[in-house]
KEBAMAR-685478 format. One record per residue: residue in one letter; y, z, x of N, C-alpha, C in turn. Coordinates in steps of 0.2 Angstrom, whole numbers, padded with zeros to 4 digits, always signed. Example, Ala and Ser with C-alpha at 12.3 -4.5 7.8 and 13.67 -1.06 7.14 Angstrom:
% KEBAMAR-685478
A-0028+0039+0066-0022+0039+0062-0016+0039+0066/S-0011+0035+0064-0005+0036+0068+0000+0039+0064/
//
This chain:
% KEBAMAR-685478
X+0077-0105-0142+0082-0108-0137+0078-0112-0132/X+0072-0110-0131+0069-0113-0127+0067-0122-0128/X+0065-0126-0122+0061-0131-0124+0059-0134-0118/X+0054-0138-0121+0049-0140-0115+0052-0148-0108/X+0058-0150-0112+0061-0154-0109+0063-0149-0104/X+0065-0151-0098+0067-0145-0093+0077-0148-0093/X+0080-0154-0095+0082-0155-0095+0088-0154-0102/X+0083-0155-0106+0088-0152-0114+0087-0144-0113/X+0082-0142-0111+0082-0135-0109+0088-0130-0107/X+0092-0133-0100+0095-0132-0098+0104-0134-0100/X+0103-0139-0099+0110-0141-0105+0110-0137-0111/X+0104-0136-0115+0106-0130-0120+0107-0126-0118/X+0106-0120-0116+0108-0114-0112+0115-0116-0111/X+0118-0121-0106+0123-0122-0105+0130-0121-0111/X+0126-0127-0115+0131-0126-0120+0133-0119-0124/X+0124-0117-0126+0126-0110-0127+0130-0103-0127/X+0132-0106-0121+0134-0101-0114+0142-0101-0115/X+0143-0108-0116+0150-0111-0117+0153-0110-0126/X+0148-0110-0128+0150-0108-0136+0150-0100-0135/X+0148-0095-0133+0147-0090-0134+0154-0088-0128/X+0156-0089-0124+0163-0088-0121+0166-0089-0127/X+0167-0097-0128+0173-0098-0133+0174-0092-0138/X+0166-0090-0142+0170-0085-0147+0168-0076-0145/X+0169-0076-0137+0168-0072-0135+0162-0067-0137/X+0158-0069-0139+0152-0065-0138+0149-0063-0131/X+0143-0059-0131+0140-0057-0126+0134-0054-0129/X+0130-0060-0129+0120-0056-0130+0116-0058-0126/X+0111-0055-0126+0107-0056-0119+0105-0063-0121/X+0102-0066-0116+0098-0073-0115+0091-0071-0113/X+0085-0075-0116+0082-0074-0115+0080-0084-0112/X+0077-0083-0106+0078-0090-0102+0069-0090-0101/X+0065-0097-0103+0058-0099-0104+0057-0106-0105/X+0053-0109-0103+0051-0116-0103+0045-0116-0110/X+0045-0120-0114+0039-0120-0119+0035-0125-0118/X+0030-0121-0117+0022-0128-0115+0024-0131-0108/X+0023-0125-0104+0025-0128-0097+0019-0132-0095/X+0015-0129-0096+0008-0132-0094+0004-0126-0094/X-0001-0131-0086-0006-0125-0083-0005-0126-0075/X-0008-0123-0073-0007-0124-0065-0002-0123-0060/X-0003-0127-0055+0005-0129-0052+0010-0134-0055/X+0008-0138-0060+0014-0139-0064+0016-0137-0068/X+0013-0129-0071+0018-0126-0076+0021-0125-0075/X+0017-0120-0067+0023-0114-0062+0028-0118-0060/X+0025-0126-0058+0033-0129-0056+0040-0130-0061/X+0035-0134-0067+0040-0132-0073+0046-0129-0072/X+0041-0121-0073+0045-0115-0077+0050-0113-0070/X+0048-0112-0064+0052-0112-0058+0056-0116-0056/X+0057-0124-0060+0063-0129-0058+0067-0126-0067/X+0064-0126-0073+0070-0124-0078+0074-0117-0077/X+0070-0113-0077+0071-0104-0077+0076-0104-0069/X+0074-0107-0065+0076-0105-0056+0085-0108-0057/X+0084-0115-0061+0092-0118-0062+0097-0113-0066/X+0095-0110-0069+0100-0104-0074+0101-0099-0073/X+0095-0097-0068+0095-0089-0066+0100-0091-0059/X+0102-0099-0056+0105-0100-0049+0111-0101-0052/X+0112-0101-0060+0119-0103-0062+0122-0096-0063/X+0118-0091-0064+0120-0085-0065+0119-0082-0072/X+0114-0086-0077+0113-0085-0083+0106-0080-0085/X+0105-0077-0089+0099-0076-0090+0098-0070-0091/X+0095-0065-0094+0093-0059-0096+0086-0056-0095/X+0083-0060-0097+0076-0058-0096+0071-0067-0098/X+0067-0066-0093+0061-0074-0093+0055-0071-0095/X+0052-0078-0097+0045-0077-0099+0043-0085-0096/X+0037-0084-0092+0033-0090-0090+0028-0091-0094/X+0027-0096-0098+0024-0098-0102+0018-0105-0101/X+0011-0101-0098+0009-0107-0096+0003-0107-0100/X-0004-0111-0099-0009-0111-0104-0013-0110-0097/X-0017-0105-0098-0018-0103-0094-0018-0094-0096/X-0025-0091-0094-0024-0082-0097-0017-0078-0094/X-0016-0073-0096-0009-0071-0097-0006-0069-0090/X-0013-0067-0090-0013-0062-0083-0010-0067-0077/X-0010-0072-0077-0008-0079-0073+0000-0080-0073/X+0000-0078-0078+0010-0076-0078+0013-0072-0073/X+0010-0067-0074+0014-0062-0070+0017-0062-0061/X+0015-0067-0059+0015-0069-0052+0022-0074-0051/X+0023-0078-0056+0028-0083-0056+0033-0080-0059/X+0031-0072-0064+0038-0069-0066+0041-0066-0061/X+0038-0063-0057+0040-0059-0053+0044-0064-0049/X+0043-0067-0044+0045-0073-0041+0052-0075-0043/X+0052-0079-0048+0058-0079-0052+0064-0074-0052/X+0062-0067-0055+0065-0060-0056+0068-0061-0049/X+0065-0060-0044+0065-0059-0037+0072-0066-0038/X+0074-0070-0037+0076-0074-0036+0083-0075-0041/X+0082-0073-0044+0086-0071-0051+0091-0064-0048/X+0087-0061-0047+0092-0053-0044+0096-0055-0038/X+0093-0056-0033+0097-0060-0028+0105-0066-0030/X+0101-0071-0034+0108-0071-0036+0114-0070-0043/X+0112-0064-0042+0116-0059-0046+0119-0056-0041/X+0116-0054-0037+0121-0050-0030+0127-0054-0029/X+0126-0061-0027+0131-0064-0026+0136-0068-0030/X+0142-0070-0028+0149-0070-0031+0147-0080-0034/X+0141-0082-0031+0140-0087-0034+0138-0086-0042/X+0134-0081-0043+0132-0082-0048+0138-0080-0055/X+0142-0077-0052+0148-0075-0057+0152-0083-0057/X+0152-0087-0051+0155-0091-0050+0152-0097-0057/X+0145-0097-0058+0142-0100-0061+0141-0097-0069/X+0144-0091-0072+0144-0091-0077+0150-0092-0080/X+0157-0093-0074+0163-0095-0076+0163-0101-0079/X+0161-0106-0073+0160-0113-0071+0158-0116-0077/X+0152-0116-0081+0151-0119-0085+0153-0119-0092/X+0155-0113-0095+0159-0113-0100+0166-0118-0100/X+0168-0116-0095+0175-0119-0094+0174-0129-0091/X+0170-0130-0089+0169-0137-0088+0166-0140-0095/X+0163-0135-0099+0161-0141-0106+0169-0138-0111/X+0172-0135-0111+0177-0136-0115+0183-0142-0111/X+0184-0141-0106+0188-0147-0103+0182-0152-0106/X+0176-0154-0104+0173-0160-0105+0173-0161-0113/X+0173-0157-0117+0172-0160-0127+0179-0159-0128/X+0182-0155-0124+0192-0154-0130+0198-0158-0125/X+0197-0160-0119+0200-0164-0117+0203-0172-0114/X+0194-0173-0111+0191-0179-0109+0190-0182-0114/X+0195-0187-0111+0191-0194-0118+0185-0198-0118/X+0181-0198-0122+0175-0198-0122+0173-0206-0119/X+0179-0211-0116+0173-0214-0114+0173-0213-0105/X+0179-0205-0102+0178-0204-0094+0174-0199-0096/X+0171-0197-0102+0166-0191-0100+0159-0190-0095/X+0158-0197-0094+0150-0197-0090+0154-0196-0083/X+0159-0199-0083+0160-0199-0076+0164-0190-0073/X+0166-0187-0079+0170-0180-0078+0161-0178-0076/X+0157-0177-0077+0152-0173-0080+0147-0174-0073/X+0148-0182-0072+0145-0183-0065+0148-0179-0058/X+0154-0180-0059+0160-0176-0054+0158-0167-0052/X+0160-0165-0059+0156-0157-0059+0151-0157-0058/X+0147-0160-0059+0137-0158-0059+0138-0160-0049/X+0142-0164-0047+0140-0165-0040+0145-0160-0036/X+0151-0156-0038+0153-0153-0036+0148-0143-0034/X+0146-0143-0042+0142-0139-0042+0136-0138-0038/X+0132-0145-0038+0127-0143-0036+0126-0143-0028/X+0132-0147-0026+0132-0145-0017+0134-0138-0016/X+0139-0132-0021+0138-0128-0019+0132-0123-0020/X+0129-0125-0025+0122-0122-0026+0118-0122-0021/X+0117-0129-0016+0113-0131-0012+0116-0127-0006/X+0120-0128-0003+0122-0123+0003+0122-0115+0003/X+0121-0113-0004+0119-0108-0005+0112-0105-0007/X+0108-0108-0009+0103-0104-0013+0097-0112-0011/X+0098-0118-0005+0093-0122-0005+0089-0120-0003/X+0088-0115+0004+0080-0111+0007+0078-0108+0003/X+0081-0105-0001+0076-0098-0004+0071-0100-0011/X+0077-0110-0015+0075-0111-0020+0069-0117-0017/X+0069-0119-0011+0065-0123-0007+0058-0120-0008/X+0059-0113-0006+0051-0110-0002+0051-0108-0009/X+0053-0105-0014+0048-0102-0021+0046-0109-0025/X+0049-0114-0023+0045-0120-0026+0039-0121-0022/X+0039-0122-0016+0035-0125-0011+0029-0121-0012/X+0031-0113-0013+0027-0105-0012+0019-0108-0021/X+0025-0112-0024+0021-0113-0032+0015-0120-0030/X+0016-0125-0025+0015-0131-0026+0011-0133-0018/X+0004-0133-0017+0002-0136-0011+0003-0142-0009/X+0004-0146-0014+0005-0153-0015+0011-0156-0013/X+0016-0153-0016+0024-0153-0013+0024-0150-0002/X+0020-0146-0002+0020-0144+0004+0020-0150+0007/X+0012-0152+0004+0009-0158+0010+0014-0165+0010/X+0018-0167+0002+0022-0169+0003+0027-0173+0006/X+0030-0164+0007+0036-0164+0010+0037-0164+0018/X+0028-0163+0020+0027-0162+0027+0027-0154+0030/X+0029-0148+0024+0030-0141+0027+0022-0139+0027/
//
C-alpha cells in the first residue's frame, strides 16, 4: 500500500479506509513512504506522508523508510509515533476516520461526476482548516525539528 508519491500515497490509504468502512472490515494499517530518500528530504517525505494519516486518525503501525543505515530511522519513528498518539487522544482523530470514508462515498455514489472536483475541493478545505487549527504547531515544529533549511526558510 505504500508509495513514494506522497500524494497517491495518501489518497490511497484514503480510499482504502473508505472501501474498508463500506464492507466493514477492520485491519490494521500499516502507514510508510517508499523510497523517501535520504537526509532531510526523506525525513521530510516520510513526516509530510505518514504525519497527514496519522492527523487523519489512520494508521496502525509506520516505518520510515530512508537510504540511509537503519539506525537513522529510528529518531523520525519515534517523532511520528509521538505525534500519532497525540492525535489519537483526541476527538479529531475519530473525527477524521468518520470523515473520510463517508465524503468518498457521497463523492463516487452521489456527485455527478462533472461537480466532483469541486465537491472534493470544498471537503479537502473544510478539513484541512480543521486540522490546521488543531494539530498546526505541533505539525509545524516536527517538520521544522526534520529540516534546517525550512527553518532558515521560514525565518524560525
Amino acid at each position: 500500500m505504500k508509495a513514494s508519491n506522497l500524494v497517491v500515497m495518501v489518497q490511497a490509504y484514503r480510499l482504502l479506509v473508505a472501501e474498508m468502512y463500506v464492507q466493514g472490515w477492520d485491519y490494521p494499517l500499516h502507514l510508510g513512504v517508499t523510497e523517501a530518500g535520504e537526509g532531510e528530504d526523506g525525513r521530510m517525505k516520510s513526516a509530510i506522508g505518514i504525519g497527514t494519516l496519522l492527523q487523519d486518525g489512520l494508521g496502525d503501525t509506520i516505518r520510515v523508510s530512508l537510504t540511509e543505515p537503519p539506525e537513522e530511522e529510528i529518531d523520525p519513528c519515534r517523532r511520528l509515533a509521538k505525534l500519532g498518539m497525540r492525535a489519537a487522544d483526541l476527538q479529531q482523530g475519530v473525527a477524521g476516520w468518520k470523515l473520510w470514508p463517508f465524503a468518498h462515498l457521497i463523492t463516487y455514489g452521489v456527485i455527478p461526476v462533472e461537480q466532483r472536483l469541486l465537491w472534493v475541493d470544498c471537503v479537502e478545505l473544510v478539513w484541512v482548516t480543521i486540522l490546521s487549527t488543531r494539530f498546526c504547531e505541533e505539525y509545524i515544529n516536527l517538520i521544522l525539528s526534520c529540516s534546517s533549511w525550512w527553518r532558515r526558510w521560514l525565518g524560525h
